[in-house]
Steps between C-alpha positions, in 0.01 A plus 500: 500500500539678155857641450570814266806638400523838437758674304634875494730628206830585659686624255506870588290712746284409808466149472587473893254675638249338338611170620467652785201614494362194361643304785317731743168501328522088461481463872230723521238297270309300658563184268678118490719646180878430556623813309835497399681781387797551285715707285492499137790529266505195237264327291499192731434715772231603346332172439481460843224753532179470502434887498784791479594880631658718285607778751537839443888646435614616093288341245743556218777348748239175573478456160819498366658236743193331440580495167861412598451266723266274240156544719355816280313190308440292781312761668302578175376178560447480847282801470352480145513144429397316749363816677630385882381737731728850548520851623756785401521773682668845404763367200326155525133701390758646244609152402170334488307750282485409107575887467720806631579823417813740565699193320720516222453150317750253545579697869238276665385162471160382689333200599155563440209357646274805593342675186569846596706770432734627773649868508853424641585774816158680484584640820861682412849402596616371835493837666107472419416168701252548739276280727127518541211330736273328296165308561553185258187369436588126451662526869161519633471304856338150453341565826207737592635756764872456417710761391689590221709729522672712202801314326787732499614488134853624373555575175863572372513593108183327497294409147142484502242347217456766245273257268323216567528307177257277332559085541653380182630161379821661385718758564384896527559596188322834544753554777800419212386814325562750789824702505742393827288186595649156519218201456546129643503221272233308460437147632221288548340362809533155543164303436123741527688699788306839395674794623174720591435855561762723661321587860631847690511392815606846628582846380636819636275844448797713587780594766375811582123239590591510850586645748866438699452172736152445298450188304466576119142304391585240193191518301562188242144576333548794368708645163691743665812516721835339444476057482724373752358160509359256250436149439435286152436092654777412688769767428513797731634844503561779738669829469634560818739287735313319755798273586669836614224584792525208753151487440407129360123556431531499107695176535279325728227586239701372214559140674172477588422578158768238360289210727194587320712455186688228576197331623316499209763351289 
């Protein structure tokens, strides 16, 4: 029996529902993995884990007791380093992006990981937050006949991709150029770990694309419509909450895909 621990950032926002949610979604894989979950707030901590959560809550917030707290380099290496499998969602997309706008420099500080350009509250302030039914195409049923039903997604202040940026060895330096953008540093991947092409694994045509009750189609092939989901190798990033729905689907998906992972390594 392989045994994985799983980490999720816990220094500020929803880190307890998605322990939650990743407790739930364990039980319902059909696997010998003994996951074990735990919270996240020091280096050592961290070197538990072999794959981490950054939930959703106030990116600038994260990343200053991050900073803080000594782990703001730690994680840079976690993520960019030594690349160890990990999904942000809401202000951990915001985190994990190598660019984002709507920032005065030096008011933000990111991880990195995902070569893309994020456009902090795309959506409007809190009074804007809204949820939406969406067909997620990477949910799809691994069985012929079952059902998938939409994934009720909640986005509060929520960012989305603006740019998907080209793989470079460095940092963005493009991205260094553009007024109120903050870049991550650069740091490079630990032996021929390539980081690959950034692939949209869902985006959103438009609130007003379906009707009340209706689920909202993702279409991740095509150029249009708000990103809400991407993935570059192992790092992950969503725009929305998942952790907030009771709805573990997207997390049962990502263990599964940390086995396939894990396994190969």
């Amino acid at each position: 029996m392989t045994t994985v621990t799983v980490g999720v950032l816990a220094l500020q926002g929803a880190f307890a529902e998605h322990i939650q949610l990743l407790r739930r979604a364990a039980l319902s894989l059909p696997s010998d993995t003994q996951w074990t979950f735990i919270e996240v707030r020091t280096a050592q901590e961290l070197d538990r884990c072999a794959a981490l959560i950054i939930p959703g809550g106030e990116s600038t917030t994260m990343a200053l007791v991050a900073a803080r707290s000594n782990l703001l380099e730690p994680l840079r290496s976690f993520v960019k380093v030594r690349r160890k499998p990990t999904w942000g969602t809401c202000a951990g997309l915001i985190l994990l992006a190598e660019s984002a706008n709507r920032t005065k420099r030096g008011g933000q500080e990111l991880i990195g990981g995902l070569d893309v350009r994020v456009n902090r509250n795309h959506f409007g302030r809190q009074a804007e937050s809204f949820e939406d039914n969406l067909d997620l195409p990477f949910l799809a049923p691994s069985q012929e006949g079952s059902e998938n039903p939409p994934f009720k997604a909640i986005f509060i202040r929520a960012p989305v991709v603006e740019r998907i940026l080209p793989p470079v060895a460095g940092v963005q330096a493009d991205e260094e150029l553009r007024d109120d953008t903050v870049v991550a540093p650069s740091r490079t991947p630990e032996g021929d770990l390539a980081l690959g092409e950034v692939e949209i694994m869902a985006t959103l045509p438009g609130r007003s694309a379906a009707p009340p009750n209706k689920a909202a189609p993702t279409h991740p092939e095509d150029k249009v419509g708000d990103i809400i989901a991407v993935r570059q190798g192992n790092v992950f990033g969503t725009s929305f909450h998942p952790e907030l729905t009771g709805d573990c689907r997207i997390h049962a998906w990502w263990l599964r895909e940390l086995e396939t992972v894990l396994g190969r390594t």
